[in-house]
MDAnalysis code that builds the backbone (N, CA, C; Angstrom):
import MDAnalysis as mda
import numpy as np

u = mda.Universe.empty(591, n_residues=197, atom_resindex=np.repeat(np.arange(197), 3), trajectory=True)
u.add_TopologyAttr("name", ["N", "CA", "C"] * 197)
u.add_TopologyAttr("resid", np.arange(1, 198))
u.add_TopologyAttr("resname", ["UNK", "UNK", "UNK", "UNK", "UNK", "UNK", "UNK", "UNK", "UNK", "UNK", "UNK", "UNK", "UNK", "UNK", "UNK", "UNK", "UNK", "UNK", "UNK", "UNK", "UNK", "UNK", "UNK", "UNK", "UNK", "UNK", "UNK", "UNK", "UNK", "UNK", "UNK", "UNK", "UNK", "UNK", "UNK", "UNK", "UNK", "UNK", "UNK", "UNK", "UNK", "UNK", "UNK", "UNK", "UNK", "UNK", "UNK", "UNK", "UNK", "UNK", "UNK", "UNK", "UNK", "UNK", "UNK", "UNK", "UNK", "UNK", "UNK", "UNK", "UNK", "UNK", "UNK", "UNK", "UNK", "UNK", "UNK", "UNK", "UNK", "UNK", "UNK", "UNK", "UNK", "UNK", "UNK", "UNK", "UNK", "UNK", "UNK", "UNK", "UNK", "UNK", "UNK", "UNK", "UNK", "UNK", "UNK", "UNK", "UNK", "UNK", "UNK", "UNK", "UNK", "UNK", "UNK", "UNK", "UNK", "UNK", "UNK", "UNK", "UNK", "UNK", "UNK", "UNK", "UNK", "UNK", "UNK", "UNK", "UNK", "UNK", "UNK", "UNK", "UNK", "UNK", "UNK", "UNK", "UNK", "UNK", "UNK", "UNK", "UNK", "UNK", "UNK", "UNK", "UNK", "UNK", "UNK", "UNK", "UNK", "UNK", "UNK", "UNK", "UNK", "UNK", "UNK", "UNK", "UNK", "UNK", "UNK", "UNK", "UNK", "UNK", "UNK", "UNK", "UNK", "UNK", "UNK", "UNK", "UNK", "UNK", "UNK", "UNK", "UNK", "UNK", "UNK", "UNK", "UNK", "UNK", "UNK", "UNK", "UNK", "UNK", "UNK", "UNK", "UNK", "UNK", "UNK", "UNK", "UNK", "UNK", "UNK", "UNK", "UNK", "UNK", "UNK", "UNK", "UNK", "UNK", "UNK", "UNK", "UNK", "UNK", "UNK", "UNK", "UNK", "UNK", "UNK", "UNK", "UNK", "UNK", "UNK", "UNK", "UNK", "UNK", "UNK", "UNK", "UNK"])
u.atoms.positions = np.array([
    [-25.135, -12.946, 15.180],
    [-24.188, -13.715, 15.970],
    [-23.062, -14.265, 15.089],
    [-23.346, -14.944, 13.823],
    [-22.255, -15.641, 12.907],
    [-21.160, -14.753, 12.639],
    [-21.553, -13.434, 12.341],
    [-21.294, -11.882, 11.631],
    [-20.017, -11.510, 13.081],
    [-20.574, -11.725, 14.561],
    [-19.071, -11.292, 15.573],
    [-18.477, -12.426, 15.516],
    [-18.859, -14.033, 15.597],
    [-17.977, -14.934, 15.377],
    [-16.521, -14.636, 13.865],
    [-17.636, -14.453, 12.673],
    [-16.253, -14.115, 11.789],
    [-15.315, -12.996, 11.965],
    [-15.756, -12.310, 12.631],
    [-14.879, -10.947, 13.100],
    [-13.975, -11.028, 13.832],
    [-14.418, -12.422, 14.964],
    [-13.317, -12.390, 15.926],
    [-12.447, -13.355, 15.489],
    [-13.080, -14.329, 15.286],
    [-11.588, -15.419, 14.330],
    [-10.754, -14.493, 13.251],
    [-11.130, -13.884, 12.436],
    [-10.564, -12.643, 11.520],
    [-9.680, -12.158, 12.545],
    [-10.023, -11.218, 13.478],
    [-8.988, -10.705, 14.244],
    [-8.048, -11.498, 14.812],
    [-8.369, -12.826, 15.584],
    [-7.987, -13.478, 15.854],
    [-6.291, -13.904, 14.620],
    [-6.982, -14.429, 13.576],
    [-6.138, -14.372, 12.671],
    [-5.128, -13.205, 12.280],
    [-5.342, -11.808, 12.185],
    [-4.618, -11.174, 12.016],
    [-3.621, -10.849, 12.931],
    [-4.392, -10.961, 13.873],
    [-3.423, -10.954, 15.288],
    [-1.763, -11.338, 15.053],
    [-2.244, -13.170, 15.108],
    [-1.296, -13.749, 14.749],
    [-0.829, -13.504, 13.583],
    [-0.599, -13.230, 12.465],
    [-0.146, -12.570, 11.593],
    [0.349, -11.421, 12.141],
    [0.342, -10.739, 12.437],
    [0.892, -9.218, 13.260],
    [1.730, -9.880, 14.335],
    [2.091, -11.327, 14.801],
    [2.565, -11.232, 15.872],
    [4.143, -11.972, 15.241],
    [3.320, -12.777, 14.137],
    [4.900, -13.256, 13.324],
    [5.340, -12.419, 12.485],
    [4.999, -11.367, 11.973],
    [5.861, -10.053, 11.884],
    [6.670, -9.282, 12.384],
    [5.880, -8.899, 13.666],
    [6.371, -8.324, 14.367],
    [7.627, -8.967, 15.344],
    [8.942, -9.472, 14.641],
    [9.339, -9.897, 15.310],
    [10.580, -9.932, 16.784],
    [10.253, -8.207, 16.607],
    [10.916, -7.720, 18.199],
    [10.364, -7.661, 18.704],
    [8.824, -7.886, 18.733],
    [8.096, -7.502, 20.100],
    [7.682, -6.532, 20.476],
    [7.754, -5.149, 19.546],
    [7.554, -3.617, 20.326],
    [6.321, -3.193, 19.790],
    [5.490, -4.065, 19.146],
    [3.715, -3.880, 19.022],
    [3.868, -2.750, 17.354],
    [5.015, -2.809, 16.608],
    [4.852, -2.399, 15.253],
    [5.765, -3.354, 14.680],
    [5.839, -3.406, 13.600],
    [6.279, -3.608, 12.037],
    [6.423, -2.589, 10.691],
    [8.129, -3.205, 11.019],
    [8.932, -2.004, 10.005],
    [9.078, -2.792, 8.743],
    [9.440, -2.289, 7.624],
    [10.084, -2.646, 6.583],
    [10.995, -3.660, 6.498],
    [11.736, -3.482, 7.130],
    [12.785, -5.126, 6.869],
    [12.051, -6.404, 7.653],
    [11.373, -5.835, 8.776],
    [10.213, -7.530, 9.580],
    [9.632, -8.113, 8.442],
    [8.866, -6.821, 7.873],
    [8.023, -7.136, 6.812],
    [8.474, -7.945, 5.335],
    [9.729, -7.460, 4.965],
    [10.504, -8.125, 3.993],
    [11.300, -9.470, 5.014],
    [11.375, -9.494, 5.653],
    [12.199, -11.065, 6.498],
    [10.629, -11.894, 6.986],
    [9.789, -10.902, 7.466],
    [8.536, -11.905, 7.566],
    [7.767, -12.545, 6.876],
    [7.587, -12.060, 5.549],
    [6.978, -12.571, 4.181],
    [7.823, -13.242, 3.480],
    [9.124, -13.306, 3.893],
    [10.394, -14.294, 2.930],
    [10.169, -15.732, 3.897],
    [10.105, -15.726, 5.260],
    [9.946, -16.502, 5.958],
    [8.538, -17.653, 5.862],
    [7.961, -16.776, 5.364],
    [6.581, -17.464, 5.382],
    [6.544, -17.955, 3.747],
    [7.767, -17.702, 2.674],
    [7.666, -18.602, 1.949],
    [6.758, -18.165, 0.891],
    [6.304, -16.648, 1.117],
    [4.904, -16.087, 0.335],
    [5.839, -15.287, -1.132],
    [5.477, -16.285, -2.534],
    [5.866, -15.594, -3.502],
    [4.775, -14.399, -3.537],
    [5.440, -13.010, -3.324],
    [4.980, -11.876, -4.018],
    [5.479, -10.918, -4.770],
    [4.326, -10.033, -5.108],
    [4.825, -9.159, -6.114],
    [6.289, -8.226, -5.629],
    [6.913, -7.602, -6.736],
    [8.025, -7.362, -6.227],
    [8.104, -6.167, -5.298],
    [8.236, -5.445, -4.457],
    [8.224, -4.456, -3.457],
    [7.264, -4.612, -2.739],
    [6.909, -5.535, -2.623],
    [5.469, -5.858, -1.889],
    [5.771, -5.172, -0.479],
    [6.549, -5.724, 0.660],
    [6.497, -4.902, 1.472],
    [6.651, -3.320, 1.822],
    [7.001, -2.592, 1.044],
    [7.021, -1.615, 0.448],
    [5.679, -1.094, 0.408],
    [4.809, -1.531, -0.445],
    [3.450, -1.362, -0.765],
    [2.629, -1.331, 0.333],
    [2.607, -2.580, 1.279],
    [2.176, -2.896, 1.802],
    [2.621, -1.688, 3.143],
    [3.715, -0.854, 3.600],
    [3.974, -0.108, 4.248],
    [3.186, 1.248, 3.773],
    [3.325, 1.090, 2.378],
    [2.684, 2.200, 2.396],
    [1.121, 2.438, 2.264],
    [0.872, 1.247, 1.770],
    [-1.077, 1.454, 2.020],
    [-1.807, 1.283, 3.259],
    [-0.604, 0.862, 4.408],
    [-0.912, 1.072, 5.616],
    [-0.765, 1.761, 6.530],
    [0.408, 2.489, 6.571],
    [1.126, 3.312, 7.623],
    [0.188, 4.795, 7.470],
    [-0.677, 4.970, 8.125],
    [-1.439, 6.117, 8.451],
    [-0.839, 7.347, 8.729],
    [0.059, 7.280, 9.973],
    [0.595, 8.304, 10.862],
    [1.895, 8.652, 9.712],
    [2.228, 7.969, 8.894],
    [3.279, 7.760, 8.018],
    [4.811, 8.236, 9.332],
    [4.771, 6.773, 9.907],
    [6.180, 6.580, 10.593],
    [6.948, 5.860, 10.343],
    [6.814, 5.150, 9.085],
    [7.492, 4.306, 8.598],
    [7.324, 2.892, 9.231],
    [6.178, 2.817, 10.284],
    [5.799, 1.006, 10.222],
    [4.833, 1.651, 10.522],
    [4.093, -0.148, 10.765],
    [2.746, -0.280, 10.954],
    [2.441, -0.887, 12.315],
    [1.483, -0.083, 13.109],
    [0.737, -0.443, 14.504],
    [0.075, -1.628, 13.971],
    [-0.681, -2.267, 15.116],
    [-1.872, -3.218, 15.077],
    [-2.911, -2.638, 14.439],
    [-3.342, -1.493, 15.032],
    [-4.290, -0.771, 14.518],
    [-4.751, -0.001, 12.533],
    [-3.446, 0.363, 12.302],
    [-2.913, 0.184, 10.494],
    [-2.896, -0.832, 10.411],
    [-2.453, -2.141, 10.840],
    [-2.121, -3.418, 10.499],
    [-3.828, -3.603, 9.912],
    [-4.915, -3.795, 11.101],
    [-6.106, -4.569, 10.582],
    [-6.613, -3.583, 9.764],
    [-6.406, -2.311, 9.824],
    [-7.324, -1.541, 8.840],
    [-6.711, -2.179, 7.453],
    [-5.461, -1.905, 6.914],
    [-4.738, -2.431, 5.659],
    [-5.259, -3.637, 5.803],
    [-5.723, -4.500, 6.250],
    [-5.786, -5.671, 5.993],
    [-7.779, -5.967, 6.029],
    [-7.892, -5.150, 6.559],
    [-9.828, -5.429, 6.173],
    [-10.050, -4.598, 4.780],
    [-9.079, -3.195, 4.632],
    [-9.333, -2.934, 2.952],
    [-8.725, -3.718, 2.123],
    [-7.816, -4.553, 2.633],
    [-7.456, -5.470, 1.067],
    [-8.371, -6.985, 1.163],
    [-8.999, -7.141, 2.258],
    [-9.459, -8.348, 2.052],
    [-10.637, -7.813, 1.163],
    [-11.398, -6.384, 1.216],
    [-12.964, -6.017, 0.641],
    [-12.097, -6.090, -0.630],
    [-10.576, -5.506, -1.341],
    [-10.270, -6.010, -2.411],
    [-10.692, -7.346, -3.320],
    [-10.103, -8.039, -2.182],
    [-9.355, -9.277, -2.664],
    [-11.269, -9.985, -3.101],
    [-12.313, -9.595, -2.335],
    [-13.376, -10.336, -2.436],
    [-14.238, -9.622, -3.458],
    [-14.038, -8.437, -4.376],
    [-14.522, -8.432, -5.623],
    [-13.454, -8.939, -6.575],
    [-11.931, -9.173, -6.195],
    [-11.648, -9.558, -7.409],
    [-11.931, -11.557, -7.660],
    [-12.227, -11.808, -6.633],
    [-12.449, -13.223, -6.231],
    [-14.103, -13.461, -6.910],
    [-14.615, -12.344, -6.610],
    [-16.492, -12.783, -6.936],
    [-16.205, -11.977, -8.947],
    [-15.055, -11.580, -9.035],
    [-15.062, -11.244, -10.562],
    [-14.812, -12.748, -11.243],
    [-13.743, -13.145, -10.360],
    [-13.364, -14.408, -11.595],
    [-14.430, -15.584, -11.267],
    [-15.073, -15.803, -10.036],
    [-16.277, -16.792, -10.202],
    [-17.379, -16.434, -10.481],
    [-17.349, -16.871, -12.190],
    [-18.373, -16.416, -12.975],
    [-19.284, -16.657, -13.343],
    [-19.226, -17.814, -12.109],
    [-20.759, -18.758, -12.395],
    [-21.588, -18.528, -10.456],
    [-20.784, -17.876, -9.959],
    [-21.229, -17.650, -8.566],
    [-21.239, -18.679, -7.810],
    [-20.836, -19.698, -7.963],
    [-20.569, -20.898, -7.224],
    [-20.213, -20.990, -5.960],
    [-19.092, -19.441, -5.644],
    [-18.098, -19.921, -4.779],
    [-16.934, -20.321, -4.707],
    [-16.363, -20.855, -5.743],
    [-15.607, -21.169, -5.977],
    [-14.621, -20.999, -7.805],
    [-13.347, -20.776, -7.883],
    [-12.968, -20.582, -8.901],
    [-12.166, -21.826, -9.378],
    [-12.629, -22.788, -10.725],
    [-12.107, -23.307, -11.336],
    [-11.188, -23.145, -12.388],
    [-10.770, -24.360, -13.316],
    [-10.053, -23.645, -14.580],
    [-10.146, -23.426, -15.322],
    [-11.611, -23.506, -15.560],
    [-11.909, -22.704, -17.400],
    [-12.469, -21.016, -16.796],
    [-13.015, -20.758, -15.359],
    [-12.888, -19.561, -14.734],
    [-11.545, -18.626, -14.877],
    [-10.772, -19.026, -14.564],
    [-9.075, -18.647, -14.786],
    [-8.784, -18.327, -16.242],
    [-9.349, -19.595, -16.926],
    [-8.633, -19.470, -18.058],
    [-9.579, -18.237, -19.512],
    [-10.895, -18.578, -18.581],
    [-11.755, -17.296, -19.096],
    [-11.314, -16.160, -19.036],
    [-10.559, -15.784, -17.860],
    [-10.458, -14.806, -17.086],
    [-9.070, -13.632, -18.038],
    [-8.143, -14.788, -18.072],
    [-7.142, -14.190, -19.408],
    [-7.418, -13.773, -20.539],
    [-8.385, -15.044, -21.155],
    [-8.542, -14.233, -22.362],
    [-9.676, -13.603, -22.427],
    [-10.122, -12.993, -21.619],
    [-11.413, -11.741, -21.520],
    [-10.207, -10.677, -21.315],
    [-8.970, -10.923, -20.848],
    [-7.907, -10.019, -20.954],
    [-7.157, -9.576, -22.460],
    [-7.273, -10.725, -22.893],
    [-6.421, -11.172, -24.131],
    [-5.149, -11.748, -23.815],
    [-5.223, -12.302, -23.126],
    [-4.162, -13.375, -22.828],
    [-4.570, -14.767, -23.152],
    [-3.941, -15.252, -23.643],
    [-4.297, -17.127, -24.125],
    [-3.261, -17.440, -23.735],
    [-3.947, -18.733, -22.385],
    [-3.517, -19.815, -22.037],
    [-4.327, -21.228, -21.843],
    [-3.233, -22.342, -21.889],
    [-4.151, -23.643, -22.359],
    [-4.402, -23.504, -20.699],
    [-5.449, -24.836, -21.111],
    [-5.873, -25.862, -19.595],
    [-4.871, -26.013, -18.907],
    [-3.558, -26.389, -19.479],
    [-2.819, -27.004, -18.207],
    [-2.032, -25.795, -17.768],
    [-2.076, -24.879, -18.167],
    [-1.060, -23.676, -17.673],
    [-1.992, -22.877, -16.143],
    [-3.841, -23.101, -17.139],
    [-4.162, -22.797, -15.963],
    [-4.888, -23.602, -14.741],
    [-4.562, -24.806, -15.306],
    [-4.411, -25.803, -13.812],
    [-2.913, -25.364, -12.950],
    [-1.868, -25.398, -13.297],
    [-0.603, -24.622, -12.743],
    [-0.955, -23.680, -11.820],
    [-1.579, -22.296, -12.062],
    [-2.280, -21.427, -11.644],
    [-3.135, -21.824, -10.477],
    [-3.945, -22.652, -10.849],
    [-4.937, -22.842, -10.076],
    [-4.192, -23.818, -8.967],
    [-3.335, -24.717, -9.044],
    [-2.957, -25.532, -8.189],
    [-1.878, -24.764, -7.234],
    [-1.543, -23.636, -7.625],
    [-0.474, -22.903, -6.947],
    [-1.174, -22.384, -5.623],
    [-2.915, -22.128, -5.724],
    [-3.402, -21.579, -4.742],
    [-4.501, -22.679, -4.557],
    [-4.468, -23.447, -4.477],
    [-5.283, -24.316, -3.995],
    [-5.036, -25.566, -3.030],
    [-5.494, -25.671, -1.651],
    [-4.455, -25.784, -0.709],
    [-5.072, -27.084, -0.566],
    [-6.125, -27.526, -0.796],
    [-7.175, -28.898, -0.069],
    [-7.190, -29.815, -1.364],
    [-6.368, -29.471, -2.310],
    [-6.273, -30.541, -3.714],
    [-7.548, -30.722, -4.111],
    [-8.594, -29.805, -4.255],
    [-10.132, -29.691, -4.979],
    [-10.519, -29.671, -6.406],
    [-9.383, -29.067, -6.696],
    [-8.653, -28.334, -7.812],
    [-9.833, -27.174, -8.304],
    [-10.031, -26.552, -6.912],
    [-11.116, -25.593, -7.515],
    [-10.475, -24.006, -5.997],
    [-10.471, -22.935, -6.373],
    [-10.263, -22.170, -5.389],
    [-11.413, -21.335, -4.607],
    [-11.626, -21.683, -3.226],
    [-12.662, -21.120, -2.553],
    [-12.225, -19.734, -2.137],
    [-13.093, -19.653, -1.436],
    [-12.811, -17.785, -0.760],
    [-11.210, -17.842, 0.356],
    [-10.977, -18.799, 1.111],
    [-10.699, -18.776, 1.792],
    [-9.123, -19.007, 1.183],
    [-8.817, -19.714, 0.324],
    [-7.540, -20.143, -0.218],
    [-6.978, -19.127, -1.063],
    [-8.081, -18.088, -1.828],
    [-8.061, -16.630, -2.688],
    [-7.445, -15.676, -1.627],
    [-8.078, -15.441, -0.589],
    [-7.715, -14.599, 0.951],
    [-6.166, -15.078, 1.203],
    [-6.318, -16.357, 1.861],
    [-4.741, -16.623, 2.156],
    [-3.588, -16.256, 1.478],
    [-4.066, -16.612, 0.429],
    [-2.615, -16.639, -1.020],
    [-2.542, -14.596, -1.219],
    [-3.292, -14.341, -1.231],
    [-3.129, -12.776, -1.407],
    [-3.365, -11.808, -0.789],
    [-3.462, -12.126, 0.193],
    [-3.743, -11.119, 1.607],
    [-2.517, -9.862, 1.759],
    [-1.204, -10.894, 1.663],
    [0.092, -9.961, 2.025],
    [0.635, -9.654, 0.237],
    [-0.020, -9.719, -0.538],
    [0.336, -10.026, -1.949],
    [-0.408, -8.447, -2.276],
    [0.453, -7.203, -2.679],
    [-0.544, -5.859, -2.448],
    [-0.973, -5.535, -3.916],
    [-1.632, -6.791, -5.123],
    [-1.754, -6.541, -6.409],
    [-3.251, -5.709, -5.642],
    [-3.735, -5.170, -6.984],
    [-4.812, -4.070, -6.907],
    [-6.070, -4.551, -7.267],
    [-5.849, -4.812, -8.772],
    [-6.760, -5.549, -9.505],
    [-6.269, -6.579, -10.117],
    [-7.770, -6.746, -11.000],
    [-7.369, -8.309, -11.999],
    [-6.213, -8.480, -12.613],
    [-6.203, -6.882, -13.578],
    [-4.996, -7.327, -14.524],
    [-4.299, -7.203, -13.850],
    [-3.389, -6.762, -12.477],
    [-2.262, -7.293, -12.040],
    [-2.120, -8.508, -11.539],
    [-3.114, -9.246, -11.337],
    [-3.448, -10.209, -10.966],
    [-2.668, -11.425, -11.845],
    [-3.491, -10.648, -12.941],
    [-3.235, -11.543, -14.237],
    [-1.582, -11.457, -14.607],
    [-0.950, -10.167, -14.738],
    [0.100, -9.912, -14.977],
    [1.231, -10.644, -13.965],
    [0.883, -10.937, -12.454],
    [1.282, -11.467, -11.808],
    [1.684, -13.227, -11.994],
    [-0.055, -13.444, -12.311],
    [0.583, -15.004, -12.622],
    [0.967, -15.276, -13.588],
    [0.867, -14.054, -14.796],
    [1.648, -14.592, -16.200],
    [2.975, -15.139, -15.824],
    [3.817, -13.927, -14.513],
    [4.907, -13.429, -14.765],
    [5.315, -14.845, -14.121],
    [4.480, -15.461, -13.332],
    [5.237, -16.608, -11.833],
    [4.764, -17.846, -12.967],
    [3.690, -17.901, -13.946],
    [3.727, -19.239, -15.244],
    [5.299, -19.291, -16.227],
    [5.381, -18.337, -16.402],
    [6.399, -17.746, -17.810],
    [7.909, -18.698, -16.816],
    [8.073, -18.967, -15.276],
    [9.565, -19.186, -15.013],
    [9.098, -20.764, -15.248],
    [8.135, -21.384, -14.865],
    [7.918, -22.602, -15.002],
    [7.676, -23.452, -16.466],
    [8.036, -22.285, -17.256],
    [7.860, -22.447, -18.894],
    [9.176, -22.935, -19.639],
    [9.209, -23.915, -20.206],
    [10.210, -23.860, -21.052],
    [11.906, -23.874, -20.192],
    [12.808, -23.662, -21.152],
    [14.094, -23.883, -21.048],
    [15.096, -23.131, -21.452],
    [14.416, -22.477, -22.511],
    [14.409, -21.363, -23.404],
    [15.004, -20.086, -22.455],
    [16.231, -19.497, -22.896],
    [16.542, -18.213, -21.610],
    [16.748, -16.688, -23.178],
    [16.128, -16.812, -23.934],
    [15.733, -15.570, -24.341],
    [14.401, -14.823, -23.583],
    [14.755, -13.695, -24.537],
    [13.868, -13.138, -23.259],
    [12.112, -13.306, -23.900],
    [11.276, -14.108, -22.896],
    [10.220, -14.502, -23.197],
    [9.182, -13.342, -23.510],
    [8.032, -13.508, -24.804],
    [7.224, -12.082, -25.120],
    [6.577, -11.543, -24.038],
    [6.401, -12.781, -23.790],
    [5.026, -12.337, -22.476],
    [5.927, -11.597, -21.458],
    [7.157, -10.465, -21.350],
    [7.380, -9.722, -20.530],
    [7.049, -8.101, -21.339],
    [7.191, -7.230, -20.626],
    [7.029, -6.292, -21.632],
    [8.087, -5.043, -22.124],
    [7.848, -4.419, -22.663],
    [9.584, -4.042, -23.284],
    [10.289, -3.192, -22.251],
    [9.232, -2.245, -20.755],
    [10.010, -1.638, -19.952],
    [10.577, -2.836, -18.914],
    [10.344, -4.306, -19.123],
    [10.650, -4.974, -18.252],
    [11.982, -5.781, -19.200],
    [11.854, -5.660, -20.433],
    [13.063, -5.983, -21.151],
    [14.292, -5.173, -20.878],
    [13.593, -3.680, -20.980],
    [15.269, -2.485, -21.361],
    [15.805, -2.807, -19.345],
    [14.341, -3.028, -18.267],
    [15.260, -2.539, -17.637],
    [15.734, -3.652, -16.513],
    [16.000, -5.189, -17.303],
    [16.668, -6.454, -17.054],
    [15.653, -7.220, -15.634],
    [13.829, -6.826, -15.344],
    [13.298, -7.496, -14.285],
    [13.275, -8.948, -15.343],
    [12.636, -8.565, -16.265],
    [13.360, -10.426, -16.701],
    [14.095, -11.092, -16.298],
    [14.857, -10.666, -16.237],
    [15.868, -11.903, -16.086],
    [16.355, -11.999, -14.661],
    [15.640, -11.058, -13.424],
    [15.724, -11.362, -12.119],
    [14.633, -12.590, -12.022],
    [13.726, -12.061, -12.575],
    [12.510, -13.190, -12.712],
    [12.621, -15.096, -13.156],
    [13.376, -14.639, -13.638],
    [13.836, -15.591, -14.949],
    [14.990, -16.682, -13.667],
    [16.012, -15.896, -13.184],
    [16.875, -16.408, -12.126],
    [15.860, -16.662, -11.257],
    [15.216, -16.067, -10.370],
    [13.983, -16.203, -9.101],
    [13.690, -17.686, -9.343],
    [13.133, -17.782, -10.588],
    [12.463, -18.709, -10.978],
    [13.073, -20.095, -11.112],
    [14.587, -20.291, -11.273],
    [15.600, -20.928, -11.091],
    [15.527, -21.705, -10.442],
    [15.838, -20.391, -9.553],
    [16.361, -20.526, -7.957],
    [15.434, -21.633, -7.447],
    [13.889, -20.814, -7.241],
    [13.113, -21.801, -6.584],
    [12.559, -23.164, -7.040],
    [12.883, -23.239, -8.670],
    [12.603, -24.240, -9.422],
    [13.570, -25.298, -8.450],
    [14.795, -25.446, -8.034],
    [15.713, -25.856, -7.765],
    [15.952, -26.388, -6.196],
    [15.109, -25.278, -5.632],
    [14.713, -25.764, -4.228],
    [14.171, -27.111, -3.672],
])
């Protein structure tokens, strides 16, 4: 019984998600809804995300997505999103804290302090716990089409690195095809921008 209750609030939920996308009304979602619907909702993501997201969904490949692509793309990225969620809670708790996070980098080889990955952690943590459950991991990356950890990781390096410093050389932590071919410094402005908001 619990098992059709979460199914139908799930649908329930996606629904609505599919319905503030979709915002002509004709029961799909194209590429620009998708880029005006995820700008609207305020969701920092990776860069071509809607893009991605068209394409790991669109079945019939018509260039949008039905309801029907909609929940499939969206029940395979949630089975994503919930091993990379049960990877970083490494104590099985349930929940991901910040020495979890901050484990989590440098099992990458990335070193960052406590407070960079309290930053991190407070970016997706919606109930001020300062700890991230399943449900706040889901929200924050549902429409967010990273794959795995290390993009994961590469992701929040990239969204820590604008909140860093003052400094407008170009920071290490980008990497040299992101040096020659100037996403730095869109990043770098992005980061500005919304710093400024």
């Amino acid at each position: 019984m619990g098992h059709e209750i979460r199914d139908s609030e799930r649908l329930k939920r996606w629904a609505s998600l599919f319905e503030q996308l979709d915002t002509n009304k004709d029961g799909h979602v194209d590429i620009n809804e998708l880029r005006e619907g995820l700008a609207a909702m305020g969701m920092n993501l990776c860069t071509n995300a809607e893009q991605e997201i068209l394409k790991g969904g669109d079945i019939d490949q018509d260039g949008e997505l039905n309801f029907e692509e909609f929940t499939r793309y969206l029940r395979e990225r949630e089975s994503k999103l919930l091993l990379m969620f049960h990877s970083l809670d490494k104590n099985n708790d349930g929940h991901i804290d910040v020495s979890e996070i901050q484990q989590t980098f440098h099992s990458l080889g990335v070193y960052i302090s406590l407070q960079q990955a309290e930053k991190i952690l407070q970016s997706i943590d919606k109930d001020d716990t300062m700890t991230i459950d399943w449900h706040e991991w889901r929200d924050h990356f549902l429409l967010n089409p990273l794959e795995n950890m290390e993009e994961v990781i590469h992701y929040w390096k990239h969204s820590m690195v604008l909140d860093i410093g003052e400094c407008l050389t170009v920071p290490d932590e980008f990497s040299e095809k992101e040096k020659r071919t100037g996403i730095w410094w869109k990043q770098l402005i992005a980061g500005g921008v919304a710093g400024a908001g």
